[in-house]
C-alpha positions in Angstrom: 0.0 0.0 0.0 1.4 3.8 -0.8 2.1 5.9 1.4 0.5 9.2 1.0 1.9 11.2 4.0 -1.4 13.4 4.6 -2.4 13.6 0.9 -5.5 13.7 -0.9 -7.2 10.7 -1.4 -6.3 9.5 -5.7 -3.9 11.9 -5.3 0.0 10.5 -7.2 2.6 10.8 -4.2 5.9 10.5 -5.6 8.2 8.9 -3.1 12.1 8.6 -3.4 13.6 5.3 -2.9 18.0 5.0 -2.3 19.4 3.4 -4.9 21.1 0.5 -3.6 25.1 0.8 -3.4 27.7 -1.7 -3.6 30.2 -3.0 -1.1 33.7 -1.7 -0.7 32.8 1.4 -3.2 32.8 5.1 -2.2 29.0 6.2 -1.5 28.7 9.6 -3.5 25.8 11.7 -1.7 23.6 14.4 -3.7 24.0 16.6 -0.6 27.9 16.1 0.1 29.4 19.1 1.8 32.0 20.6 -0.5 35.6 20.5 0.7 36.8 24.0 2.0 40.4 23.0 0.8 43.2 23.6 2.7 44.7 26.7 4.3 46.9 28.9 2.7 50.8 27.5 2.5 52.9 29.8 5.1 56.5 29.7 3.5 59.3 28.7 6.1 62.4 30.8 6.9 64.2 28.3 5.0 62.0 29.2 1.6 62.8 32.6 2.7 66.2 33.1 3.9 69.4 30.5 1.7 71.5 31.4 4.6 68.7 29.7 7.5 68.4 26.9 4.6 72.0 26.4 4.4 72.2 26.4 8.2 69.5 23.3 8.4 71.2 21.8 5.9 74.6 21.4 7.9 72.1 20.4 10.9 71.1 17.7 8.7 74.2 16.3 8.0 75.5 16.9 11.8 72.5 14.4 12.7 73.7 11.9 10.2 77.6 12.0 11.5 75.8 11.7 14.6 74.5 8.4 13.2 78.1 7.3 11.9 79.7 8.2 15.1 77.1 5.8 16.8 77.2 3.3 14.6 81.0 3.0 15.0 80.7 3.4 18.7 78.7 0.5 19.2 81.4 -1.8 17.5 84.3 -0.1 19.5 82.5 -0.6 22.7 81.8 -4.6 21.5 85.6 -4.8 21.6 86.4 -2.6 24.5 84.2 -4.1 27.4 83.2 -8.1 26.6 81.3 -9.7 28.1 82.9 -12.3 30.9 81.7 -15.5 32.3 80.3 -14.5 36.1 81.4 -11.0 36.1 78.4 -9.2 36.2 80.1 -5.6 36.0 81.9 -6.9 32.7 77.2 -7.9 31.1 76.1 -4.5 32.0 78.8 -2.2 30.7 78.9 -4.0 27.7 75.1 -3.5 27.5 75.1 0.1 28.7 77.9 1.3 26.0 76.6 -1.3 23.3 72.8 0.1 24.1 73.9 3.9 23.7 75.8 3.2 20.5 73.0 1.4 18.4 70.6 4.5 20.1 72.7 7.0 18.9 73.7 5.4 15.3 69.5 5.3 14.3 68.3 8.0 16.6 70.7 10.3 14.2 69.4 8.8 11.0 65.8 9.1 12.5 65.8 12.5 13.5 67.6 13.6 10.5 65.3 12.4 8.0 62.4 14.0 10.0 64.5 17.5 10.4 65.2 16.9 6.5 61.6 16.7 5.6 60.5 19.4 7.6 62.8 22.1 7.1 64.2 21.8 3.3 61.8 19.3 1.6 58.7 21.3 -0.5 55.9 21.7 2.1 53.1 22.6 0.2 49.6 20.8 0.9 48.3 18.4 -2.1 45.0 16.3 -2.6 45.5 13.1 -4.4 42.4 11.4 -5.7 41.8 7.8 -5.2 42.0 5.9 -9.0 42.2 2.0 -9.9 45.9 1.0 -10.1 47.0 -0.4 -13.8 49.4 -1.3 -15.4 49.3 1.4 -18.1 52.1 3.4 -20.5 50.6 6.5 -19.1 50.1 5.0 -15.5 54.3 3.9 -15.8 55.0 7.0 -17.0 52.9 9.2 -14.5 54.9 6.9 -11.6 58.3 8.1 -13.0 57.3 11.6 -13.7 56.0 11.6 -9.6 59.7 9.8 -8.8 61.4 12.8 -10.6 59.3 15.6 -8.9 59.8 14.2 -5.4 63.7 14.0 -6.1 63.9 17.7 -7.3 61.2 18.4 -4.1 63.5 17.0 -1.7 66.8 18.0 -3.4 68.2 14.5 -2.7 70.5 15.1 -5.5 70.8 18.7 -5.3 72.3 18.7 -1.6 74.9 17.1 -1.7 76.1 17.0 1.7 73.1 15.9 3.3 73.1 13.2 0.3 76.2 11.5 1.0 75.9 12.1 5.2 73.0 9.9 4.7 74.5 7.3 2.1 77.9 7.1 4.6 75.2 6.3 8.0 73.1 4.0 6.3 76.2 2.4 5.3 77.8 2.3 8.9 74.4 1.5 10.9 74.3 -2.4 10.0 78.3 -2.6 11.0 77.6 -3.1 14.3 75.5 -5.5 14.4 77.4 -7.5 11.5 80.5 -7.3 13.9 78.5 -8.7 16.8 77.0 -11.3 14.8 79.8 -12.7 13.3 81.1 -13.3 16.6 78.4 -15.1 17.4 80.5 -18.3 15.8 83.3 -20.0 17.2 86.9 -18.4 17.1 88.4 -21.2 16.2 87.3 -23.2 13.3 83.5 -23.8 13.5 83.1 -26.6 11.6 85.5 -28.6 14.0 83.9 -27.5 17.1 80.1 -28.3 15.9 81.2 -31.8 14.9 82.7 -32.4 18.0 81.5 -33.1 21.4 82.5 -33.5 24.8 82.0 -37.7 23.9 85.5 -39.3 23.6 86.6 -42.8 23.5 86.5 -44.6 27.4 84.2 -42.2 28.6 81.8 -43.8 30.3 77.9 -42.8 30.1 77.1 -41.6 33.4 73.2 -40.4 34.7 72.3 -36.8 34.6 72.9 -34.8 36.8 73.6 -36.7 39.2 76.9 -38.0 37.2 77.2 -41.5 38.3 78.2 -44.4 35.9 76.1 -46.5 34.4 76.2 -50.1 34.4 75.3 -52.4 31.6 73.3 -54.6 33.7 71.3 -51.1 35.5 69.9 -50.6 31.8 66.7 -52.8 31.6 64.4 -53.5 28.9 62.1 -50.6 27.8 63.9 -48.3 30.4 65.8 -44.7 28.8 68.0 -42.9 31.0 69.2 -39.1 30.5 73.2 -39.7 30.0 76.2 -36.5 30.3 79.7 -37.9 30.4 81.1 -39.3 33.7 83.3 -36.4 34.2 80.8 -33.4 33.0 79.0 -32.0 36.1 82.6 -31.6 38.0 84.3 -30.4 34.9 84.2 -25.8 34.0 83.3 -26.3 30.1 80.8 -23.8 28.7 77.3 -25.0 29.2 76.6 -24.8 25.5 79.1 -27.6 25.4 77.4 -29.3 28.4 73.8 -29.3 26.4 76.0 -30.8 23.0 76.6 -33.7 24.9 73.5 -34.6 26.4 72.1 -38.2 25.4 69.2 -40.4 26.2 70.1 -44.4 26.6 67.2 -47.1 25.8 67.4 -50.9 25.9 65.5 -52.3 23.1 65.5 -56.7 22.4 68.5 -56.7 20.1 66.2 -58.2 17.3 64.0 -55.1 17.0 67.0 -53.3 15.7 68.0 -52.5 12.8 71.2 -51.0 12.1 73.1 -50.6 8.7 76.3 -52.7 8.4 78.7 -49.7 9.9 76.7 -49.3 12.9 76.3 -53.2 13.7 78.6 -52.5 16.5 77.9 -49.4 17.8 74.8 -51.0 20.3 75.7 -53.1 23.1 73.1 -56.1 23.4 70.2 -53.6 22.5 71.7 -51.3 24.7 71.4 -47.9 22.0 72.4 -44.2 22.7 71.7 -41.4 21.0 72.1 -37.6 21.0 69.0 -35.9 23.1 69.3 -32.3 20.8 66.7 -32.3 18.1 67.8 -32.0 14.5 64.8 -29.1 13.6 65.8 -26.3 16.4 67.3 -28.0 19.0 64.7 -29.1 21.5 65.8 -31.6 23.9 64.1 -34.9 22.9 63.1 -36.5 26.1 59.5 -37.9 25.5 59.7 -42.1 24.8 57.3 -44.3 23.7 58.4 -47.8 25.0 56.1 -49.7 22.6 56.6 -47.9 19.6 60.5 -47.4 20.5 59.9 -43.9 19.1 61.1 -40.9 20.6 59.4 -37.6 20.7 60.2 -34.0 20.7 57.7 -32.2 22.7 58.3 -28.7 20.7 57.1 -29.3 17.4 56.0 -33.0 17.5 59.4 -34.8 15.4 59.2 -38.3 15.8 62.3 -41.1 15.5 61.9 -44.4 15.5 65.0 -46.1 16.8 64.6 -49.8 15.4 65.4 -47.7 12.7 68.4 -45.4 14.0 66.5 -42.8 14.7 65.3 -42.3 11.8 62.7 -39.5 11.1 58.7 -40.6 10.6 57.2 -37.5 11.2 57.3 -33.5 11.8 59.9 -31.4 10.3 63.1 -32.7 11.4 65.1 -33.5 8.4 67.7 -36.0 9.5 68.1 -38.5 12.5 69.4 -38.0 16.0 73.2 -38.9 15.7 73.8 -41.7 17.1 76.7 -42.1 20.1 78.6 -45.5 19.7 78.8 -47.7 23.2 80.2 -50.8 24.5 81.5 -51.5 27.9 84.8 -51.8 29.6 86.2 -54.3 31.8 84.2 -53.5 35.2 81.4 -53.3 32.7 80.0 -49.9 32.6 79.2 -48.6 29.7 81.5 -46.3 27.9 81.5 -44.5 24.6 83.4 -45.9 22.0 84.2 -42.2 20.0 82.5 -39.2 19.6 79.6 -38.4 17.8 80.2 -39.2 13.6 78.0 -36.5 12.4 77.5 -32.8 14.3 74.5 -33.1 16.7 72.1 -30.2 17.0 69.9 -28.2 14.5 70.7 -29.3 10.7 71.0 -25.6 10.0 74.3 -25.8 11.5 75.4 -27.9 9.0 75.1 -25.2 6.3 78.2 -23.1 8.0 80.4 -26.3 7.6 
């Protein structure tokens, strides 16, 4: 039924009905308010005076030598104050000088973009409308005619010396951080120290922490024990070297394994040992399924199946635990009969070798 809104009876009532707009478009009203525009451009002393631009010109560049200054600070104070094992004083000077230098080095470059921009760059006000994107001759060349106006609006190539006082920080900021990264690796040669372990032939498997040797005969069926070298817990190597060597023993019946011809040795009477650090990130593998005989890292759900040596069955692990080699000496505890035979740990560490 119409609606006649208080008119006569047979009388026509034309009525006005939206037209109906679709999503994610701009709604264009009949009554949209027109926009008053912006307010006049004020010039700067800089557009005014060459001498006040000149002068934030060399402010400019003072923040970016700031920058450099920083940037090289930070790798002086990496060498100056390291960092040593227990000495407190030694962690937070090398934090405090280490902190100001990376501050400093892009604080500069920060506040002398901003200062750039401000004071020297074009200010006036502009009112770009909104336009589908394609990939057009005239759209191309519209993009490089905009590239060209902002480089003569900012002058990057007309000032020189704020130019190359940003080119020279840029290039010093990431030397920090490149120095302190690259120390991050061994000083002496990496790929022998992340091949190698604590593990040498004779040393004998003890429990962790606790450190006491293990016995062949203390190892029964199903069990898995958390193994460190005898001598670890009384011994002042870096604890990164400490977690390398950490191993988990299992007794399996010898005829559920299955070991390749080079490794038929390496188990003593199902007796098997392998390296606890995960292959994906490095996650201590410490979850066993005596059933299955698989072993389980609880971080992101690898799985290794050690009828098989350890082999990989699911989750992103992309090689086996290493396996340690055993037997047992004369008093018959168990001992290792070398080192690990592959590096233990993350497979990304393989790439630096």
């Amino acid at each position: 039924m119409a609606e006649t809104n208080g008119a006569e009876p047979g009388t026509a009532v034309e009525t006005h009905t939206p037209s109906p707009v679709s999503a994610g478009v701009a709604v264009i009203s009949d009554d949209a308010v027109e926009n008053p525009g912006f307010p006049p451009y004020r010039p700067r002393v800089s557009d005014l005076d060459p001498e006040k631009a000149k002068q934030n010109e060399r402010r400019v560049f003072w923040l970016f030598l700031a920058s450099m200054i920083g940037s090289v600070f930070a790798v002086v104070a990496y060498i100056v104050f390291p960092i040593h094992e227990g000495d407190l004083e030694s962690v937070r000077l090398n934090n405090l000088f280490l902190g100001l230098g990376f501050a400093l080095g892009l604080l500069g470059i920060g506040f002398g973009t901003v200062h750039w921009s401000k004071s020297l760059m074009d200010g006036h006000d502009l009112v770009e409308q909104r336009h589908e994107t394609r990939g057009k001759p005239e759209t191309i060349a519209r993009a490089a005619e905009i590239f060209t106006l902002g480089n003569k609006e900012s002058g990057f190539t007309r000032r020189k010396l704020i130019r190359n006082g940003l080119i020279a920080a840029l290039a010093l900021a990431p030397l920090s951080a490149i120095v302190i990264f690259r120390d991050f690796a061994p000083a002496d040669d990496p790929a022998t120290l992340l091949k190698h372990t604590m593990w040498k032939k004779g040393t004998r498997l003890a429990r962790d922490p606790n450190g006491l040797p293990i016995k062949a005969s203390d190892v029964t069926l199903g069990s898995v024990f958390h193994v460190i070298p005898e001598d670890l817990h009384e011994s002042d190597h870096p604890l990164e070297e400490k977690a390398k060597a950490a191993v988990l023993l299992m007794r399996l019946r010898p005829e559920d394994l299955n070991p390749s011809p080079e490794r038929e040795d390496w188990a003593f009477r199902g007796i098997v040992a392998y390296s606890k650090i995960c292959t994906h990130v490095g996650c201590p593998v410490a979850l066993y399924e005596q059933q299955t005989h698989h072993l389980l890292c609880p971080c992101h759900q690898s799985q290794f199946d050690i009828t098989r040596e350890a082999a990989v069955i699911f989750g992103p692990a992309k090689r086996p635990l290493p396996q340690l080699p055993i037997t047992v000496d004369d008093e018959g505890y168990l001992i290792a009969q070398s080192d690990f035979h592959e590096p233990v740990g993350p497979s990304f560490w393989e790439r630096s070798l």
